[in-house]
N, C-alpha and C positions, 0 to 999 in steps of 0.2 A: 147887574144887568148885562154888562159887557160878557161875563162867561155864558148867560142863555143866545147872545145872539153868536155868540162865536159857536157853541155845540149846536143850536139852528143853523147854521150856515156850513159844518161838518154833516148834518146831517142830510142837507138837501144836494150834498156833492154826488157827483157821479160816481160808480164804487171806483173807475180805475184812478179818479183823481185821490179818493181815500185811501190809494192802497201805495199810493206816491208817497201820502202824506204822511203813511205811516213810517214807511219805506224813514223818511226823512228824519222820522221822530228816534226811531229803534238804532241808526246810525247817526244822531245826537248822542244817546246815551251811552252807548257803547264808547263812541268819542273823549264824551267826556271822563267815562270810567277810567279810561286807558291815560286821560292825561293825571288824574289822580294818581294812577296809581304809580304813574311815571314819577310824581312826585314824591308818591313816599319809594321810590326805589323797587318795586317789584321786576321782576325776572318775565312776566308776562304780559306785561303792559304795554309790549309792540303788537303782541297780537291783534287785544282790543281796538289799539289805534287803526291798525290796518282795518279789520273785519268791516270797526267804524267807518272807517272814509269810505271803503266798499259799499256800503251800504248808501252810502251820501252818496255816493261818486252813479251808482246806478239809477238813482231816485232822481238823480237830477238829467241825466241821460233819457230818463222816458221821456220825464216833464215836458226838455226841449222839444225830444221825437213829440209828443203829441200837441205839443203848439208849434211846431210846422206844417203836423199834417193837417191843427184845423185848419179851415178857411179866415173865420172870424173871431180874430185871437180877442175880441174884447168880451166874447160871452165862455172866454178856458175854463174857470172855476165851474162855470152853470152846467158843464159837461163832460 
């Protein structure tokens, strides 16, 4: 029950709050790939971490920008 109200409640988002969320989701992964692979030693595993937080790092930078510009920050997700 919990995953239909959560992909109901992705699905009634505004597209830019879904493109935040994705934003947030794809520089998780990437995160975590890159701390993996830190662990087993690979040679390219700063990349990932960078690209990741990058991707974190702007996802969260909208987020702010667009809950300062709303007015009333208690309806952000419904828009």
């Amino acid at each position: 029950m919990y995953n239909v109200t959560f992909v109901a409640r992705i699905n009634q988002m505004h597209m830019k709050n879904l493109q935040i969320f994705v934003l947030f989701l794809i520089g998780g992964i990437l995160t975590t790939l890159g701390v993996l692979f830190t662990m087993l030693k690979y040679s390219f595993a700063s990349f990932f971490l960078i690209v990741g937080m990058t991707f974190n790092g702007v996802a969260l930078l909208l987020m702010v920008y667009k809950l300062v510009k709303k007015k009333d920050s208690d309806t952000f997700l419904d828009s």
